[in-house]
PASEBA-1860 file (N, C-alpha, C; in nm, 3 decimals):
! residues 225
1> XXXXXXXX> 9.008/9.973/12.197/8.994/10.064/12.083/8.850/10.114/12.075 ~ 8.809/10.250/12.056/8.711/10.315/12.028/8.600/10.266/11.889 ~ 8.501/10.274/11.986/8.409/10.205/11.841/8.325/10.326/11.803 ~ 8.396/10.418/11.827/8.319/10.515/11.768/8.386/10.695/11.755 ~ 8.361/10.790/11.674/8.409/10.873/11.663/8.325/11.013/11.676 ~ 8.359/11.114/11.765/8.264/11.201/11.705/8.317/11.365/11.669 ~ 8.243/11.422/11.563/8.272/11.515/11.443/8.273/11.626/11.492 ~ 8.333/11.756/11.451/8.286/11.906/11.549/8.120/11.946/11.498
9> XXXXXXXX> 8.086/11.899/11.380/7.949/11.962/11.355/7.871/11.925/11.235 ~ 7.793/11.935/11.172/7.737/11.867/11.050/7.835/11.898/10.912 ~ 7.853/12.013/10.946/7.922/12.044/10.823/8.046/11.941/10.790 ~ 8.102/11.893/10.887/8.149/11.797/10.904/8.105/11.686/10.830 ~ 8.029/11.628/10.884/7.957/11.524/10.902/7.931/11.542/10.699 ~ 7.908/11.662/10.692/7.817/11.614/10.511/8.006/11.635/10.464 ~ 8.078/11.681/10.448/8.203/11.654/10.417/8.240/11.502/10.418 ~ 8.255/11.445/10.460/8.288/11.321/10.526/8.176/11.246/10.412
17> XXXXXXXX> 8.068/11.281/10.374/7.972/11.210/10.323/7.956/11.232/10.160 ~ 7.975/11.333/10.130/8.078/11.360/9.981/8.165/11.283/9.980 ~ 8.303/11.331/10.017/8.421/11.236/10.047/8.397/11.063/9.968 ~ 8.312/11.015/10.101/8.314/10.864/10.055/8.238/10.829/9.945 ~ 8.090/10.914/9.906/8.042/10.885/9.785/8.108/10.869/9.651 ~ 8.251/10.976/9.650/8.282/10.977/9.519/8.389/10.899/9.522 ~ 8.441/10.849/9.663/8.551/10.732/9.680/8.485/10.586/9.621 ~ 8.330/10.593/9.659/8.273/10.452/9.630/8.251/10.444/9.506
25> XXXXXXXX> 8.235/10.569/9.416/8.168/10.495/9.268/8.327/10.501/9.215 ~ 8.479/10.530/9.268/8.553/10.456/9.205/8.646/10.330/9.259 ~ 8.613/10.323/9.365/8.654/10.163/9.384/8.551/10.151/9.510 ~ 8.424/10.094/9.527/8.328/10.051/9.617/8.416/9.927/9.673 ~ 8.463/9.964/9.761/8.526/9.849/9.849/8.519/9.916/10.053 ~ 8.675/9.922/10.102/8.660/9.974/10.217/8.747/10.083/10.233 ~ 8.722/10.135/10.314/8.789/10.275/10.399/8.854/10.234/10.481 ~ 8.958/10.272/10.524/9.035/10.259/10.628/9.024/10.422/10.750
33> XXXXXXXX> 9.069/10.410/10.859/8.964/10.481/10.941/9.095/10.474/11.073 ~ 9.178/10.596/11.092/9.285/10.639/11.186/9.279/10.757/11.227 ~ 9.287/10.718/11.372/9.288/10.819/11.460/9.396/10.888/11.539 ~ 9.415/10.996/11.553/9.587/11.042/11.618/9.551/11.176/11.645 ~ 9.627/11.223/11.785/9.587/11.346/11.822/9.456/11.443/11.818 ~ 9.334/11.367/11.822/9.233/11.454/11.779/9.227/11.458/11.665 ~ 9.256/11.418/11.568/9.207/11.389/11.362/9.223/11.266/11.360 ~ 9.087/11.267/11.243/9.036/11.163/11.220/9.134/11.157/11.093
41> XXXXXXXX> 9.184/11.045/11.027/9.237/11.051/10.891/9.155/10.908/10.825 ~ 9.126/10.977/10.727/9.020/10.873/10.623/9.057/10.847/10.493 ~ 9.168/10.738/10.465/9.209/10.656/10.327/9.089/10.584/10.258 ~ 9.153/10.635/10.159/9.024/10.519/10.055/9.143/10.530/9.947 ~ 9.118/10.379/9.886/9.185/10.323/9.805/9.132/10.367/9.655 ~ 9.252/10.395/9.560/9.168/10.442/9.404/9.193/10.384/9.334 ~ 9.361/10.314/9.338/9.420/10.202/9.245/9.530/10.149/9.345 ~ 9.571/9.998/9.315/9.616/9.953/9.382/9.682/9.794/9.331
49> XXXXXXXX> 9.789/9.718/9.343/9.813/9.619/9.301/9.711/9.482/9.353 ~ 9.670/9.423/9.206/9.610/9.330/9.231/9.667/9.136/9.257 ~ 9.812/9.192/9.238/9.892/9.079/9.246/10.013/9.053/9.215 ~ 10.102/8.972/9.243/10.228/9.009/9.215/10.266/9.040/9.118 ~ 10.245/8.995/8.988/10.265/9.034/8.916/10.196/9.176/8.775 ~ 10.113/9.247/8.864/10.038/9.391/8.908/10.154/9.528/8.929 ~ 10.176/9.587/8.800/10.261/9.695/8.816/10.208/9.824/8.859 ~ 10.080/9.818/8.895/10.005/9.968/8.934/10.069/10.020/9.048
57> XXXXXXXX> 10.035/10.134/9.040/10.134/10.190/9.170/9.984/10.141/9.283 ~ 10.056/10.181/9.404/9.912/10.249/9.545/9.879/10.399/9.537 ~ 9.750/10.429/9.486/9.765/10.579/9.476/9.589/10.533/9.576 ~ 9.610/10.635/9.713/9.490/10.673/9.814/9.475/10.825/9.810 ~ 9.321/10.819/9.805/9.324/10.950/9.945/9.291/10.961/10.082 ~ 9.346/11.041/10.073/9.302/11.120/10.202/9.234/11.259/10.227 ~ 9.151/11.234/10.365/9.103/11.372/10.423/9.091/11.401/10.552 ~ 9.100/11.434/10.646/9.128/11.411/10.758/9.010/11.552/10.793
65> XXXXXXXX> 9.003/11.534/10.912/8.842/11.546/11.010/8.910/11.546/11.160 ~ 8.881/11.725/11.186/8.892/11.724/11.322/8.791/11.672/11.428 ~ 8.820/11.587/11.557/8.716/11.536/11.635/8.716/11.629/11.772 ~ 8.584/11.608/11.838/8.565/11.668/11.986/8.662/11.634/12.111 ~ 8.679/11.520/12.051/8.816/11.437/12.156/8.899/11.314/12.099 ~ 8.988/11.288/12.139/9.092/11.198/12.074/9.037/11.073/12.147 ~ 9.041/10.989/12.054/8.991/10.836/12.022/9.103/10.740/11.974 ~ 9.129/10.617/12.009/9.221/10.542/11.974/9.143/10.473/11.899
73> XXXXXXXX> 9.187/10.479/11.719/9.089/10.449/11.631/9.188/10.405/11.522 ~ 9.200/10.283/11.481/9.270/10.184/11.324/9.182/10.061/11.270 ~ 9.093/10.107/11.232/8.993/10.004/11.142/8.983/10.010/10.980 ~ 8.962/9.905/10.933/8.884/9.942/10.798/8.771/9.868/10.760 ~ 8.682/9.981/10.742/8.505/9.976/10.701/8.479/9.959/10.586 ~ 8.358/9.908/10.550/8.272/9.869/10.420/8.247/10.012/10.377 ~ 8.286/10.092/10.275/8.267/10.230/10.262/8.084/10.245/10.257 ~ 8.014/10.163/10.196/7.855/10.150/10.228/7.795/10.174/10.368
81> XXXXXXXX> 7.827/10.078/10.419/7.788/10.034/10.577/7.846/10.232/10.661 ~ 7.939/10.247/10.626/7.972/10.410/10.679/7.859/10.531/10.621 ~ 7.855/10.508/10.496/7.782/10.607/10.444/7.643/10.565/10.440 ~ 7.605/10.458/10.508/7.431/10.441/10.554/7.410/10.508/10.652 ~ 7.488/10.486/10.755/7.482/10.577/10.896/7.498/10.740/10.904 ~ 7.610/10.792/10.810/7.585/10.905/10.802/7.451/10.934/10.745 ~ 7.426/10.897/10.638/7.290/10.936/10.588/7.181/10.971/10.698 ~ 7.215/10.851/10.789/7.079/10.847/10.894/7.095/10.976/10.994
89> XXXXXXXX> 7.244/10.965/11.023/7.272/11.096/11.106/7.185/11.237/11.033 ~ 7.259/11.289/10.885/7.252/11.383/10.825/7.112/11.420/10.860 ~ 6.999/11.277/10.859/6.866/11.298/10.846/6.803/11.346/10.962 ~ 6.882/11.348/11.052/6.859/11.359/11.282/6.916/11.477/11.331 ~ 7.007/11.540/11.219/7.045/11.664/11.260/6.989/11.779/11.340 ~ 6.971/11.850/11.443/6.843/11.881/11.481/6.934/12.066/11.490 ~ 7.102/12.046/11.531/7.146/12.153/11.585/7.306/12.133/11.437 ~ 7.314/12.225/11.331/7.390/12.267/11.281/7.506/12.273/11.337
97> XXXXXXXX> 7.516/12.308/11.450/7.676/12.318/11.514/7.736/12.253/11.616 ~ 7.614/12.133/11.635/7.648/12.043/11.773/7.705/11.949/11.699 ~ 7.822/11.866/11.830/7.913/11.725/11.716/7.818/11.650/11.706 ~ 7.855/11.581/11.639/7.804/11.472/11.586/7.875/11.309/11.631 ~ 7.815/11.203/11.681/7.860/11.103/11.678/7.852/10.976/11.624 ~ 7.929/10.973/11.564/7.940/10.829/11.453/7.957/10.703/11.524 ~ 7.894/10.609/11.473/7.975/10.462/11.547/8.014/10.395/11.424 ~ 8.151/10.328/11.468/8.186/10.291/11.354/8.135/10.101/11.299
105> XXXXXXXX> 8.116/10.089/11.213/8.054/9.993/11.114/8.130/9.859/11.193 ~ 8.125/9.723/11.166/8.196/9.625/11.162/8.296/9.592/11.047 ~ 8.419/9.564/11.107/8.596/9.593/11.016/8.532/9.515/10.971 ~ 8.612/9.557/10.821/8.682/9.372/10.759/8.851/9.368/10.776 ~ 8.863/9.276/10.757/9.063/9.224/10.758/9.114/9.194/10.636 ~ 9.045/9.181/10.503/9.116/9.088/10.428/9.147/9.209/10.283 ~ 9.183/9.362/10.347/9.166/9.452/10.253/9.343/9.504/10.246 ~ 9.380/9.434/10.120/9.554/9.450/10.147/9.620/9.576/10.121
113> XXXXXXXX> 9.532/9.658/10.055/9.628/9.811/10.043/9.626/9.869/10.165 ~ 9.499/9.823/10.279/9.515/9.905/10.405/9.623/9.849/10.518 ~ 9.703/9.744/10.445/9.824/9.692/10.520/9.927/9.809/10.498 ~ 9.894/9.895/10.355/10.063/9.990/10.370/10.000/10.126/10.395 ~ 10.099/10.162/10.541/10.072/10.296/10.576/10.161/10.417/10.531 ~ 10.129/10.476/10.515/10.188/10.656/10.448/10.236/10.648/10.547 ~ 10.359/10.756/10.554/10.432/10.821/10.675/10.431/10.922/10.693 ~ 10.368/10.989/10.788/10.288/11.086/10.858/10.397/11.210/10.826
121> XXXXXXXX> 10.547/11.202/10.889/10.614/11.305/10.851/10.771/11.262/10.741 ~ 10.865/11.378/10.744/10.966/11.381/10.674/10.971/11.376/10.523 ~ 10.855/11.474/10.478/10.787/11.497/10.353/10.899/11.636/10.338 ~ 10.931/11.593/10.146/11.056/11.717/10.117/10.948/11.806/9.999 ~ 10.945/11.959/10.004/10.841/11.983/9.886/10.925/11.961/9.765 ~ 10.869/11.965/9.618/10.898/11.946/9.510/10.824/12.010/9.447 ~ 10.824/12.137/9.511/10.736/12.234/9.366/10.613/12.192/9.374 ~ 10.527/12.245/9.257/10.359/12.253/9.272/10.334/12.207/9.097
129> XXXXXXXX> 10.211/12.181/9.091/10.144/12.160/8.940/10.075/12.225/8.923 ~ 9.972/12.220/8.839/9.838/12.301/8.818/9.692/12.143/8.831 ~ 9.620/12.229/8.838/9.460/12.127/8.818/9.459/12.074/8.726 ~ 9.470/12.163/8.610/9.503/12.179/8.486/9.588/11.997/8.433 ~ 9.689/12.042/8.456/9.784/11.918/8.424/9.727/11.814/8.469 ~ 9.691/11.810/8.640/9.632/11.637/8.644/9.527/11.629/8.572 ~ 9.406/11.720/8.569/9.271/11.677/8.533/9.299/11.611/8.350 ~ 9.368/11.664/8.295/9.386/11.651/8.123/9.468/11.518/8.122
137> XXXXXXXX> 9.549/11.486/8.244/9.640/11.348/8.253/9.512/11.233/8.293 ~ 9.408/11.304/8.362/9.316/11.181/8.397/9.219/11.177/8.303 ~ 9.198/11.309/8.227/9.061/11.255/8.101/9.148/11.170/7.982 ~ 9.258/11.193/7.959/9.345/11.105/7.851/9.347/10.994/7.913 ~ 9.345/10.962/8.011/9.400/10.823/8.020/9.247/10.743/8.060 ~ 9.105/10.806/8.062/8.967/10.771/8.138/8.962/10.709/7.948 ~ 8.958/10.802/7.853/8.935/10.820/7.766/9.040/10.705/7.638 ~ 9.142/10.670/7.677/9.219/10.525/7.655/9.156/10.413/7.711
145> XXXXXXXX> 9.155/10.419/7.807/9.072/10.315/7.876/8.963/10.290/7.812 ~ 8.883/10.337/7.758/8.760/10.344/7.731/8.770/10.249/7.626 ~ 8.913/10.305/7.520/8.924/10.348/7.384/8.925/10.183/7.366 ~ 9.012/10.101/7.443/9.120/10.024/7.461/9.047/9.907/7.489 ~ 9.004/9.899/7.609/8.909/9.770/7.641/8.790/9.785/7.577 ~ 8.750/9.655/7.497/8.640/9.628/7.467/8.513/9.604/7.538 ~ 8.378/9.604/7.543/8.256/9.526/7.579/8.300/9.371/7.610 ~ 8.255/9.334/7.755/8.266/9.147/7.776/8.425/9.131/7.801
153> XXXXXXXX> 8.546/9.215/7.799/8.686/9.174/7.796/8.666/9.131/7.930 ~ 8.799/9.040/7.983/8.786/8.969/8.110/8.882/9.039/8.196 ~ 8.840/9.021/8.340/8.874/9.107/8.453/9.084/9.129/8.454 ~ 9.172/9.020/8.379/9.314/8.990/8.402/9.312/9.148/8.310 ~ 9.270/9.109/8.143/9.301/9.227/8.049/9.291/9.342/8.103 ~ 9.161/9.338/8.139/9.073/9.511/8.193/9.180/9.539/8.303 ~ 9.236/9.499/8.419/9.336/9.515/8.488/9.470/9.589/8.392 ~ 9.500/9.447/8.348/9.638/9.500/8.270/9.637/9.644/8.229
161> XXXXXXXX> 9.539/9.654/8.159/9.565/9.793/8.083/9.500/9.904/8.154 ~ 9.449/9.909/8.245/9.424/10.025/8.380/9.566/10.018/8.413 ~ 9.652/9.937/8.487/9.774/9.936/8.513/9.868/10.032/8.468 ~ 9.849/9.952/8.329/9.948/10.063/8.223/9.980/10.197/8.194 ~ 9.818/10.215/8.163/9.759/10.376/8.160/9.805/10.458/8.254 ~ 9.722/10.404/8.377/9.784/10.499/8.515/9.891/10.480/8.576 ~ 9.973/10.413/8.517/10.076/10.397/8.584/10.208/10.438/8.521 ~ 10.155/10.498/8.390/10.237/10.610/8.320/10.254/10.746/8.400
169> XXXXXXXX> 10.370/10.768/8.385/10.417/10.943/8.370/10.375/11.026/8.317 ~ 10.288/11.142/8.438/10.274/11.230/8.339/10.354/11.321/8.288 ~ 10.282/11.419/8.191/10.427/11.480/8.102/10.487/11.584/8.246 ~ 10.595/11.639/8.184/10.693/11.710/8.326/10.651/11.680/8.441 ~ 10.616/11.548/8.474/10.623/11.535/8.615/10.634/11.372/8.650 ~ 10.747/11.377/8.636/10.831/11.213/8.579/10.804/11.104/8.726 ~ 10.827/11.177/8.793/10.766/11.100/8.923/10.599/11.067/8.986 ~ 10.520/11.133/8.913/10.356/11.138/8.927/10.300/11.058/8.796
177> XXXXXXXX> 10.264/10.910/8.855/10.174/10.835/8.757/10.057/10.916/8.739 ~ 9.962/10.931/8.603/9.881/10.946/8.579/9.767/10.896/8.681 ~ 9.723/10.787/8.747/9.666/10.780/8.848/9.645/10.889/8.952 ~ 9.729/10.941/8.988/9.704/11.013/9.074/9.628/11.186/9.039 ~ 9.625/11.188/8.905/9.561/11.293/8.841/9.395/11.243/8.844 ~ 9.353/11.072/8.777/9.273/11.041/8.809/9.219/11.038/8.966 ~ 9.287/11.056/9.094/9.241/10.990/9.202/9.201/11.160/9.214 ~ 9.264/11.240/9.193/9.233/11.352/9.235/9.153/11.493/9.202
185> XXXXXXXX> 9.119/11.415/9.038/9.002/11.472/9.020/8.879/11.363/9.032 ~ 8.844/11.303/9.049/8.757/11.171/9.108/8.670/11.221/9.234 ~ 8.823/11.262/9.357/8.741/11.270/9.472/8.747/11.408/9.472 ~ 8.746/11.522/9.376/8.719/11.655/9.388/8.777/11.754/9.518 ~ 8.890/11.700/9.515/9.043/11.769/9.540/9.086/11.902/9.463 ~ 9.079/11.871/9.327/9.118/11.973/9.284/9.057/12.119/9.222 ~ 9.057/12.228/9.186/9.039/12.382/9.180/9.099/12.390/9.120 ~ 9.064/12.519/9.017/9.140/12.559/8.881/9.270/12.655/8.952
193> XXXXXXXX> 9.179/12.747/9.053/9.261/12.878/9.112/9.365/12.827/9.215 ~ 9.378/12.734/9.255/9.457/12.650/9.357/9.585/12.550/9.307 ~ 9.690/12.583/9.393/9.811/12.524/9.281/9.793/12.382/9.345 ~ 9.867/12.288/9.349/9.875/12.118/9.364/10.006/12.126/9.472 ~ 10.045/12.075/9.583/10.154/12.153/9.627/10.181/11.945/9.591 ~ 10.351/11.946/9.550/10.410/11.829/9.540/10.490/11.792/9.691 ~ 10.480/11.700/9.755/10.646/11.640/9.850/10.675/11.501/9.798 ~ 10.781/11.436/9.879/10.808/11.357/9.835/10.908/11.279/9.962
201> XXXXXXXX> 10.858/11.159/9.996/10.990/11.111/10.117/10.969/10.910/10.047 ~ 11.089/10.915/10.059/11.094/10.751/9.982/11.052/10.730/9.844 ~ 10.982/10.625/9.893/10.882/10.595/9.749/10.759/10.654/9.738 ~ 10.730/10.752/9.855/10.581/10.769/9.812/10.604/10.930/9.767 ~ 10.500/11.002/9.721/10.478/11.142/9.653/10.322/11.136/9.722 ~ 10.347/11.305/9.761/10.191/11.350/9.799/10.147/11.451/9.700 ~ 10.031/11.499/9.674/9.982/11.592/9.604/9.888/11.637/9.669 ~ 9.903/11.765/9.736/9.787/11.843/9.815/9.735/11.948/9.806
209> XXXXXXXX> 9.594/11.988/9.842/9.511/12.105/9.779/9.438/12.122/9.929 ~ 9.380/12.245/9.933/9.311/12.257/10.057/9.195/12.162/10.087 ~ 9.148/12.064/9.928/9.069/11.992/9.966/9.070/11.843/10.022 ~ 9.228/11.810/10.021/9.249/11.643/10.036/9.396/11.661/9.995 ~ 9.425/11.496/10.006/9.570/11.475/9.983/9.590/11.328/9.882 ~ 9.657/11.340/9.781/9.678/11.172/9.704/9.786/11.134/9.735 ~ 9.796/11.039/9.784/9.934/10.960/9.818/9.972/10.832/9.749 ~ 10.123/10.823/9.685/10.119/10.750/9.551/10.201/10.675/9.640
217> XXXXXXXX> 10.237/10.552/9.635/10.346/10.469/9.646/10.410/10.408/9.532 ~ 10.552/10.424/9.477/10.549/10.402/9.341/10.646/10.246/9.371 ~ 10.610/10.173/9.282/10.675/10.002/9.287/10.838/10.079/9.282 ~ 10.930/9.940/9.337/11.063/10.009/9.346/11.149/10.008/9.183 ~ 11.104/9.971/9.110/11.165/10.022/8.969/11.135/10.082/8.921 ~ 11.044/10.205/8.984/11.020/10.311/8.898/11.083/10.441/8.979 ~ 11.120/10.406/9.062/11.234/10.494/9.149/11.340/10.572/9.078 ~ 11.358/10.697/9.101/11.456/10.754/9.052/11.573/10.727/9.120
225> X> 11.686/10.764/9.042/11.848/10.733/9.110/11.839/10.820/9.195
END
């Protein structure tokens, strides 16, 4: 397996470096990091079950990054340890349009949402949303949260009721937890002028914009008939 990846050009490269900044200030943990046909695809986790008895859905994103050549690449990185190196790159840049090559960080193993993978195809559309709708589903529910947990509450509560929140329905769109309105205005996915395009195959739902993709996995009792 390839220990390393490289980018078509900086512009790249500072994409990729947005991306993970605004992935880290909402869950600073790891990235997961797949390679297929020449794209790079880059998950980061936004909410996720913390235990069995943890009703949150899996809501990731994604962004995917064309490379100079195809790499056999399935790791997951310290999202830090990635975005030190770009930094250093960004800072060595010498040619705007030459690739760029990354090496990738040392895995960790013990990161359990990057055990469940999305499925690449047999996505059905379901219509579109607006920005609009998620962004107002994620300040109501940033803004409960807030309301809700106290100063000093302990990590089980503060869980529980993130759970809850985002793991509500938003209004007309009975299949899209509120989470995923949060994940997707978070990592700045979404545009006012740009519709939300919906699919849907199994349990999971995508929501995509020219800037990224949220991918929900919803627990199996919240499944429609």
């Amino acid at each position: 397996m390839s220990q390393s990846f490289s980018l078509s050009d900086s512009l790249s490269l500072g994409d990729l470096q947005v991306y993970l900044q605004r992935a880290g200030r909402v869950e600073d943990g790891s990235v997961r990091l797949v390679s297929a046909a020449g794209v790079l695809a880059v998950y980061s986790a936004i909410l996720y079950p913390r235990g069995l008895l943890d009703s949150s859905p899996t809501v990731l994103g994604l962004r995917t990054f064309a490379l100079t050549e195809p790499v056999e690449l399935d790791v997951v990185v310290p999202v830090r340890s990635l975005l030190d190196r770009l930094v250093r790159l960004t800072a060595a840049v010498t040619d705007a349009d030459a690739p760029v090559s990354v090496t990738v960080p040392l895995q960790v193993s013990s990161v359990t949402w990057a055990g469940i993978t999305p499925p690449r195809g047999g996505w059905t559309p379901q219509g579109s949303t607006t920005a609009a709708v998620l962004e107002a589903a994620a300040r109501d529910g940033i803004a409960e949260v807030a309301s809700v947990i106290p100063t000093g509450t302990g990590e089980q509560i503060v869980q529980r009721v993130r759970s809850e929140v985002w793991g509500r329905p938003i209004d007309a769109l009975d299949f899209v937890p509120a989470g995923a309105g949060f994940a997707a205005m978070s990592l700045g996915f979404l545009s006012p002028e740009e519709p939300v395009q919906l699919f849907e195959t199994g349990p999971w739902t995508r929501l995509s914009t020219a800037r990224g993709h949220i991918l929900v996995r919803r627990k199996p009792w919240s499944l429609r008939a």
